[in-house]
N, C-alpha and C positions, 0 to 999 in steps of 0.2 A: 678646201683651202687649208691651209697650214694654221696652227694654233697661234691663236692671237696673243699678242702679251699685253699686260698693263700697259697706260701712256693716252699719246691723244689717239680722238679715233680714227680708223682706218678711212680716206676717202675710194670709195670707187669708182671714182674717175683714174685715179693715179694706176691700182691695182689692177685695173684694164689695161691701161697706155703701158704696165711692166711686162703684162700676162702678152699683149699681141706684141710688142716690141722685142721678146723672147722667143715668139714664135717666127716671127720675121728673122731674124739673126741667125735662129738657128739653121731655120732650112737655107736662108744662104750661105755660109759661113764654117757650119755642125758644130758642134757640141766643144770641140778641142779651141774653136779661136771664139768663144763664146764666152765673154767677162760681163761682168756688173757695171764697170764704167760703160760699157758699149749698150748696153742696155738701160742705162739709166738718161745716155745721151740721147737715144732715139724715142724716149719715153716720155723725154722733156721734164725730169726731174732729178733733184739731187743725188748723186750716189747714195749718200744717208738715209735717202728716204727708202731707197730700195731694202737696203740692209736693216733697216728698222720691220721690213715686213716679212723678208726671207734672209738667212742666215748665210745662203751660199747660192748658185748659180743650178747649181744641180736640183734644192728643194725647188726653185722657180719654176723651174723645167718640171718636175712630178708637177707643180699644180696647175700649170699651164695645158695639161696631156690630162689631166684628173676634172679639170675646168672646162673642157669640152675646145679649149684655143688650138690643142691638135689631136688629130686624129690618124691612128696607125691602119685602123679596119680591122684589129684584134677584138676590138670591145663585142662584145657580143656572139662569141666565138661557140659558145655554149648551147647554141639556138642554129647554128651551120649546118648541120645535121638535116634538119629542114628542109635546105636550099639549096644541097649540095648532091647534084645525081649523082643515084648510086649509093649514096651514105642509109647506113639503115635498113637496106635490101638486098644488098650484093654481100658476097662471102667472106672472110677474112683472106688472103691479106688485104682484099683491094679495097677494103671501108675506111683501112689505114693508109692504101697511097693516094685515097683519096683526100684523107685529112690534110698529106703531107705535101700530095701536090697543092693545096688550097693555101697553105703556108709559103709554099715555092713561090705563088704568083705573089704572094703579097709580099716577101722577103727580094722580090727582085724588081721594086720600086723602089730609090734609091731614098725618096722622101723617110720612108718606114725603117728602112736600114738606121738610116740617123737616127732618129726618132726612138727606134730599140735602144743603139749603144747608150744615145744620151740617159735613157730610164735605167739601164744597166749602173750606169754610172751614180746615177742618184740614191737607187737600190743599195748602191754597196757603201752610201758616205752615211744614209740615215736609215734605221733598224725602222723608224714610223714611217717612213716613205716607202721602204722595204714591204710593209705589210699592204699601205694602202695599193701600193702599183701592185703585187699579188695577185689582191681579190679582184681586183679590175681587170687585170688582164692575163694573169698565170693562169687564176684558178678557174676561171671559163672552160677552156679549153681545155685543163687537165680534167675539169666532170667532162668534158666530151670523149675525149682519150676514154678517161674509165668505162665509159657506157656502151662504147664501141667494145674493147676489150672484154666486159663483161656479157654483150651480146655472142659473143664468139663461144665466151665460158657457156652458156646457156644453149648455145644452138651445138655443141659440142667438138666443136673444131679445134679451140683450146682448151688445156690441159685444167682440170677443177683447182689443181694446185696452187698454178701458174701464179707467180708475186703478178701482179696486176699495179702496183702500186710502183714496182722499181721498173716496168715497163714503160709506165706513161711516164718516169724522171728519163729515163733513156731517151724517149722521141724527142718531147721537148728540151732537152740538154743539146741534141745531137743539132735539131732548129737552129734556136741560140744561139749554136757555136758558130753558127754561118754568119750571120749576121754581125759578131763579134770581132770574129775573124777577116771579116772583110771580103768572106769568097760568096759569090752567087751560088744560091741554091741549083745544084744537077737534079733534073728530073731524075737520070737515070744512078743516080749516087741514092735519093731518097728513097723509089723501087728498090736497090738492093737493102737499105737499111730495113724497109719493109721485110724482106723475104728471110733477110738475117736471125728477125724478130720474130718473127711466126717460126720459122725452125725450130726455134730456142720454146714454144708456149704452143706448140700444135699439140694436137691430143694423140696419142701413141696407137 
């Protein structure tokens, strides 16, 4: 949850009825026709009271996605590896299209697409919501990227060199922009970004 300030205390009754009322809103409506009056109306409390807990509509949203009131299916992205045939056993590049297809299925649920741009949004209004949305959901996935990557370095497919570090900003940049951009993920768009990638870090 967001940093509390001096004043009266918080009830958790209200901070619920803001947190699920924000969720509610959003998946109808997304993140663009999502205000504070609209949310403080279906919350059943004053606008003030909301703005006395969160500053803008955007931290609501990180703590509502941070508070477990939505859920993308990124969380835990770091542990995929696991449960994901093929990941961990199969050769470069296809440990990477399998990442990227595991991305694809979940970027072409329209709930998650919201869900991203709104955290995008929040991401770029608060430098503290910035970091917390990161570790929770960037940086799972980017130790997973690296560990793939660095499996590859090891089993020698890829290059010892190879940045490893501006590769995995590449895949997930490359995500992102789908989601951003409003286009559904191409299987066959992500494959060639795969092959692009490995071209670029295969071992000579």
């Amino acid at each position: 949850m967001t940093t509390r300030t001096r004043g009266r205390p918080r009830n958790a009754d209200a901070d619920r009825a803001i947190l699920e009322a924000t969720r509610d809103l959003l998946l109808a409506d997304g993140y663009e026709q999502l205000t504070i009056q609209a949310i403080a109306e279906l919350a059943g409390v004053a606008k003030q009271t909301v703005y006395r807990r969160w500053p803008s509509k955007a931290r609501i949203v990180a703590d509502a996605v941070l508070g477990g009131y939505l859920s993308t299916g990124f969380e835990g992205r770091a542990d995929a590896a696991s449960s994901t045939p093929g990941m961990g056993s199969s050769r470069e590049p296809d440990d990477l299209r399998a990442w990227l297809h595991a991305a694809a299925i979940q970027l072409s649920d329209a709930t998650n697409v919201t869900i991203v741009r709104a955290l995008a949004a929040a991401a770029a209004e608060s430098e503290e919501d910035a970091t917390r949305l990161y570790s929770a959901f960037t940086e799972p996935g980017r130790r997973q990227l690296l560990a793939l990557l660095r499996a590859g370095v090891e089993r020698g497919d890829l290059r010892a060199d190879a940045d490893l570090e501006a590769a995995a900003d590449a895949i997930q940049g490359a995500v992102l922009y789908t989601a951003l951009a409003r286009r559904p993920p191409q299987v066959e768009h992500l494959d060639s970004l795969a092959d692009v990638l490995f071209a670029g870090l295969e071992a000579r």
